[in-house]
C-alpha positions in Angstrom: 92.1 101.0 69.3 94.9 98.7 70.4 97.8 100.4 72.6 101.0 98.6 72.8 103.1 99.2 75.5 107.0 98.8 75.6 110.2 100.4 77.8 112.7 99.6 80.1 112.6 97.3 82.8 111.7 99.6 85.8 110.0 102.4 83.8 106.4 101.2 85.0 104.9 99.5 81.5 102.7 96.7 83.8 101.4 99.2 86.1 101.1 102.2 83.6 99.3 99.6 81.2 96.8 98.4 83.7 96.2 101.2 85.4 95.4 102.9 81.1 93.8 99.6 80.4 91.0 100.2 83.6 90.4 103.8 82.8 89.9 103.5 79.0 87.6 100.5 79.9 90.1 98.4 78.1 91.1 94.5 78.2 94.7 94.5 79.7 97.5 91.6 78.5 101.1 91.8 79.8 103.5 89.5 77.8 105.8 89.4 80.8 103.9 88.5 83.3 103.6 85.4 80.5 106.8 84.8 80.0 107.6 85.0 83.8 104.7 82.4 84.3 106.7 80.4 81.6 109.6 80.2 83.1 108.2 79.7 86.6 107.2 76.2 85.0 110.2 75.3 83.6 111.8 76.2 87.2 113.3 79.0 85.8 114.4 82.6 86.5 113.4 84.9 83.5 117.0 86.0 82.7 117.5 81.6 82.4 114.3 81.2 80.4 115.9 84.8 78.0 119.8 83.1 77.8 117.6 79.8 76.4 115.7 82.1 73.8 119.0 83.0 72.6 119.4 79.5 71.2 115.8 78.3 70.9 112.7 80.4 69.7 110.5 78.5 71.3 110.6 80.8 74.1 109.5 83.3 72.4 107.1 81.5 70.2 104.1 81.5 72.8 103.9 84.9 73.5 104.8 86.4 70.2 101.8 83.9 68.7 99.9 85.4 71.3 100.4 88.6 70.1 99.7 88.2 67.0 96.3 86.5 67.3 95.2 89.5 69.8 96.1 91.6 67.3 93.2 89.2 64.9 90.4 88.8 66.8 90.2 91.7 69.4 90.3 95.3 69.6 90.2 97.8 72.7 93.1 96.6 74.9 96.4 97.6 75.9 99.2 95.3 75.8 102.6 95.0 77.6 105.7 93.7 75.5 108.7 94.7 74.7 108.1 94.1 70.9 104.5 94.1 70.9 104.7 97.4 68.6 106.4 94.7 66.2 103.2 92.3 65.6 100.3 94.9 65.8 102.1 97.8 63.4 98.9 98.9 63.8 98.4 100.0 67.1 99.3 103.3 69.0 102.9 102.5 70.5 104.2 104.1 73.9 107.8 103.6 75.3 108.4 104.4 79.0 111.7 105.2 79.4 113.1 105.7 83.1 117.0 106.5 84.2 119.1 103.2 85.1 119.2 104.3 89.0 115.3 104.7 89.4 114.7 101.7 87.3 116.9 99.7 89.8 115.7 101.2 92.7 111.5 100.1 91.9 112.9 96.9 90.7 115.1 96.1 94.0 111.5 97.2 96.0 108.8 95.2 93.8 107.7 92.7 96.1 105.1 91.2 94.0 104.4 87.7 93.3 104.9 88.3 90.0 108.7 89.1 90.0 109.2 85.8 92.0 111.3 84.2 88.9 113.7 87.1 88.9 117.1 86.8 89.6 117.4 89.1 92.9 119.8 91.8 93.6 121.1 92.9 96.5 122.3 96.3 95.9 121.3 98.9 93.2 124.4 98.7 91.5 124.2 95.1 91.0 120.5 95.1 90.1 121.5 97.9 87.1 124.0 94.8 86.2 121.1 92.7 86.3 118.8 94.7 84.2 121.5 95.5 81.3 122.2 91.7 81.3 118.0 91.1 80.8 118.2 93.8 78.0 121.2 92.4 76.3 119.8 89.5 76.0 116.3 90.4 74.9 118.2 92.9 71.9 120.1 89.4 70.5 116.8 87.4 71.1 115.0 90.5 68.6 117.5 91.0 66.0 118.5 87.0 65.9 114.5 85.9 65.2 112.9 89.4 63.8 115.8 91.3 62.8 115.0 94.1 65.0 118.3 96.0 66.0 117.4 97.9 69.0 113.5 97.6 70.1 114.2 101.2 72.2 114.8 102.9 69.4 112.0 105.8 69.4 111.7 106.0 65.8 109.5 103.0 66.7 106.9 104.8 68.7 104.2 107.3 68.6 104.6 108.6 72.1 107.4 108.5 74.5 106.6 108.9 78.3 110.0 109.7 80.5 108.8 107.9 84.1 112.4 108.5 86.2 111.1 111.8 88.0 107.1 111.4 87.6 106.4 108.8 89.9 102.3 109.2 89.7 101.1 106.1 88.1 98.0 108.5 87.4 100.1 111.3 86.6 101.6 109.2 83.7 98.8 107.8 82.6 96.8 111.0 82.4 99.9 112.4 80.3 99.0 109.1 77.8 95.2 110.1 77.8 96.1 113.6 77.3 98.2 112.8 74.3 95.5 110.2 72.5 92.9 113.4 73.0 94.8 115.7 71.4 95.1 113.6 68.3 91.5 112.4 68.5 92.2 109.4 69.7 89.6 109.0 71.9 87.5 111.4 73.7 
């Protein structure tokens, strides 16, 4: 089974995914902890290396290839990506959705490495400016080069986890693995 992971920025989908990746036993892949590493070598932020995608698809090419060729030749992971749902139709979709305040508030106190290529906020309010911006951009990137009009919409997704008030990473994943038992999923 392939899970594909998607949600807001702040609503938890690299730590969720991992932490579900290591307790189904599962390869994990996180397409923006690829495109962050892309952008780190170009000497870009992510929200430079998205306003560039709006005018070149290259950007986007790498990962979305990526994607796709998972989808080929492997089975048993859980994947991170905003659109990921879009190139394995296959798989069993979650969105993590989290309120604009708690989603600033973890962003403004990740710390890791990983984040290094985001623009930085100082304040809550302007780090809810900051994520809109990043999702505004990523919602003309998707309908300009795959015609998708709104990747949050749920009708896209097979479970829908609400993160802003459960702040358990093991909470929230048990809630996923609770959800693929009940449909037989796994066991």
């Amino acid at each position: 089974m392939i899970i594909t992971i998607s949600g807001s920025a702040g609503s938890g989908k690299s730590t969720i995914g991992r932490a579900l990746a290591i307790k189904l036993g599962y390869k994990y892949y996180d397409i923006g902890d690829l495109r962050r590493q892309m952008a780190k070598k170009k000497g870009m932020t992510i929200e430079e290396l998205n306003d560039l995608g709006e005018n070149d698809s290259s950007t986007d090419v790498e990962a979305d290839e990526l994607t796709k060729r998972l989808a080929e030749t492997e089975d048993n992971f859980v994947i991170q990506g905003r659109i990921a749902y879009y190139f394995i139709p296959k798989s069993f979709k979650v969105f993590l959705t989290v309120s604009d305040e708690v989603a600033a508030e973890r962003l403004l106190k990740d710390k890791t490495a990983i984040r290094d290529t985001q623009q930085k906020a100082n304040n809550i309010l302007e780090q809810m400016m900051l994520a809109k911006e990043r999702n505004a951009s990523d919602v003309r990137r998707y309908k300009k080069y795959y015609g998708i009009e709104n990747f949050a919409d749920l009708k896209y997704y097979d479970l829908i986890v609400d993160t802003t008030y459960e702040h358990d990473i093991e909470k929230n994943v048990d809630k996923i693995m609770d959800y693929l038992k009940s449909k037989y999923l796994i066991k």
